[in-house]
C-alpha positions as CSV (number, residue, x, y, z in Angstrom):
1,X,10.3,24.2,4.5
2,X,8.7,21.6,1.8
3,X,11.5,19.3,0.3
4,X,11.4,16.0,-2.1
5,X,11.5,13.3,-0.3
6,X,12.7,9.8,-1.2
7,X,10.4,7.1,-0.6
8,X,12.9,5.1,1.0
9,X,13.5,8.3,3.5
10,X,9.7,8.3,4.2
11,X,9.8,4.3,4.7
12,X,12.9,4.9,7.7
13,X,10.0,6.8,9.9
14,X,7.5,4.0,10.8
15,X,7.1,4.2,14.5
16,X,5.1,5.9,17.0
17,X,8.1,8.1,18.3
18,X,8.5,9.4,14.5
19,X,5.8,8.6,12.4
20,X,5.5,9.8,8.8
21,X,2.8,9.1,6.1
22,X,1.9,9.9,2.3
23,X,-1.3,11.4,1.3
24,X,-1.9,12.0,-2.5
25,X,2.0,12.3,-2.9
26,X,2.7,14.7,0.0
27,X,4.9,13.9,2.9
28,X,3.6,14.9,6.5
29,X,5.2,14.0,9.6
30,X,2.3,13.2,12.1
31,X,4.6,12.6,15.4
32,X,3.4,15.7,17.6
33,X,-0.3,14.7,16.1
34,X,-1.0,11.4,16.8
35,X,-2.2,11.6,20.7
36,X,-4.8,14.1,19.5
37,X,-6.1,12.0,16.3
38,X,-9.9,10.8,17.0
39,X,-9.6,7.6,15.5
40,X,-6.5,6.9,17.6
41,X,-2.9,6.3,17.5
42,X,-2.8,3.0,16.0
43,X,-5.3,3.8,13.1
44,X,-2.3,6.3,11.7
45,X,1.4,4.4,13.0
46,X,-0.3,1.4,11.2
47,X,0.5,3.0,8.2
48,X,3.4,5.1,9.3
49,X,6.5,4.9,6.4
50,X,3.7,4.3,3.7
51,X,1.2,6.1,1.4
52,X,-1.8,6.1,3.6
53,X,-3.7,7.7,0.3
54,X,-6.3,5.0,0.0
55,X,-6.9,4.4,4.1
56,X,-7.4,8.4,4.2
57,X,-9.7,8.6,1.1
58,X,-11.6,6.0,2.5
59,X,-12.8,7.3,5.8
60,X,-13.8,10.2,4.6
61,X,-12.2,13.0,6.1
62,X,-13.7,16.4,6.9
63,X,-12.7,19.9,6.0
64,X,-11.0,20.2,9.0
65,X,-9.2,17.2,8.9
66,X,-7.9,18.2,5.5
67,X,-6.5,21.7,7.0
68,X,-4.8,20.0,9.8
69,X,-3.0,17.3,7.9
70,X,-2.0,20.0,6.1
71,X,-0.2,22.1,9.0
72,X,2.0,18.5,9.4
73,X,3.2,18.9,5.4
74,X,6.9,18.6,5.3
75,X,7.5,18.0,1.5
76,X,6.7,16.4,-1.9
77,X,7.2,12.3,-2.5
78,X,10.4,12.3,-4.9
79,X,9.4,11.1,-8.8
80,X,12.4,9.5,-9.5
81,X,11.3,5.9,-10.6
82,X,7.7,5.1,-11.8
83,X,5.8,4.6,-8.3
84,X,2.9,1.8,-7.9
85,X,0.2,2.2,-5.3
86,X,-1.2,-1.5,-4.6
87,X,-4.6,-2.4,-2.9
88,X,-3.6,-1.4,0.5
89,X,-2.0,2.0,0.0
90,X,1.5,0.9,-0.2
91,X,4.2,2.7,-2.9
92,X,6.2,0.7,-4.2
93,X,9.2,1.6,-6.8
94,X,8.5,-0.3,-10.5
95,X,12.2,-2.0,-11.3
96,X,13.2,0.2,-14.4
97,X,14.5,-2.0,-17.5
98,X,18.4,-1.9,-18.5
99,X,19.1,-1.4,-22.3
100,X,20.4,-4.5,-24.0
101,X,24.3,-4.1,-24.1
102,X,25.6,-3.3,-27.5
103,X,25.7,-6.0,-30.0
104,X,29.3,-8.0,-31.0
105,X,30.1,-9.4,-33.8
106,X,29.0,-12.7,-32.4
107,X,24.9,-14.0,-33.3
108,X,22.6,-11.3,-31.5
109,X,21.2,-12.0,-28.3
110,X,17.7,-13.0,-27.5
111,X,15.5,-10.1,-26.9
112,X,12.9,-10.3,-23.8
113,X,9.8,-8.9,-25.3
114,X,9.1,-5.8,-23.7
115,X,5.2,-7.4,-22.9
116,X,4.1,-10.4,-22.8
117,X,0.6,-11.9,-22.6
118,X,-0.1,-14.7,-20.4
119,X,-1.8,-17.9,-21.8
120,X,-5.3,-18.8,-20.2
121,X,-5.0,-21.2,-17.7
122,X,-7.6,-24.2,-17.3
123,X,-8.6,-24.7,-14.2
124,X,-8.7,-27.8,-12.4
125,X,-11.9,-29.5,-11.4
126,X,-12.3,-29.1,-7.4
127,X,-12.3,-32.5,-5.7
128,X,-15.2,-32.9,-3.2
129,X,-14.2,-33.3,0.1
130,X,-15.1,-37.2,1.7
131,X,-16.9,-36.1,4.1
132,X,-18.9,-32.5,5.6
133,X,-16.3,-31.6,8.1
134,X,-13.9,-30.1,5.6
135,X,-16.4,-28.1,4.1
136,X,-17.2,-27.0,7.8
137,X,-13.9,-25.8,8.4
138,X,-13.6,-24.1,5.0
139,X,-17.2,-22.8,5.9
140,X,-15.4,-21.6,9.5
141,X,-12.7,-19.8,8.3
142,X,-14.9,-17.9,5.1
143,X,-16.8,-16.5,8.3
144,X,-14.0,-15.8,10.0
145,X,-12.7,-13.8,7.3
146,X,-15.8,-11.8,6.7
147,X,-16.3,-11.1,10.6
148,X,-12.7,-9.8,10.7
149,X,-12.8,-7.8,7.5
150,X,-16.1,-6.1,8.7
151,X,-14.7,-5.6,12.3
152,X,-11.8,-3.9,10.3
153,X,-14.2,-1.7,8.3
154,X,-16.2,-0.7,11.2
155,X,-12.8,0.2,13.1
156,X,-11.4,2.3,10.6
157,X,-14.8,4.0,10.0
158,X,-15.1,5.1,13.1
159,X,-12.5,7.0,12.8
């Protein structure tokens, strides 16, 4: 039976043992499914209590894939409060704004502008380092980074 389902509910079953995930604002609990996925158990508990939209789109799932994730649909992500999906797939509620309270008699309150645009900021020059060691540590860690991120893709393609 399909229900709503809070995102705070979805966000209580993050483990291996009970492991649910969002995909394109559909709730499917992939417990009994997780032994048999081909990219592994981890690639899917990683995500487990979040949407998992973006990781899924971007592996590029087959027909197949799509028809099984579907036999694990358990209900619909609840659209209570505005929802947010950042970089990485995760939903997170937008904090709703509270009316003003009601004016007195007294001089009226100061309204917070409902938007407001941020002033450029200058950037400050960059110092130059004294000597090359610091820029072959910053030059370390930039490869680093890129090694790991690839290493990530690679996993995660694979899958």
């Amino acid at each position: 039976m399909v229900r709503d389902i809070s995102l705070e509910e979805v966000k209580l079953h993050n483990t291996e043992k009970d492991c649910w995930i969002i995909v394109h604002g559909k709730v499917y609990d992939v417990t009994k499914y997780l032994n048999d996925h081909p990219g592994g158990v981890e690639i899917v508990t990683d995500l487990a209590g979040q949407d998992a939209t973006t990781d899924y789109d971007d592996v590029g799932h087959t027909q197949e894939a799509h028809e099984i994730l579907e036999k694990f649909l358990i209900g619909h992500l609840k659209t209570g409060a505005p929802i947010v999906v950042t970089p990485v797939g995760l939903v997170q509620k937008k904090e709703e704004s509270k009316p003003a309270p009601p004016a007195t008699n007294s001089a009226p309150a100061p309204q917070k502008p409902s938007s407001t645009v941020s002033q450029p900021v200058k950037p400050k020059p960059v110092q130059q380092p004294e000597d090359d060691s610091t820029m072959m540590i910053v030059a370390g860690a930039v490869v680093a980074a890129v090694v790991a991120g690839f290493m990530l893709y690679r996993r995660s393609a694979k899958a």
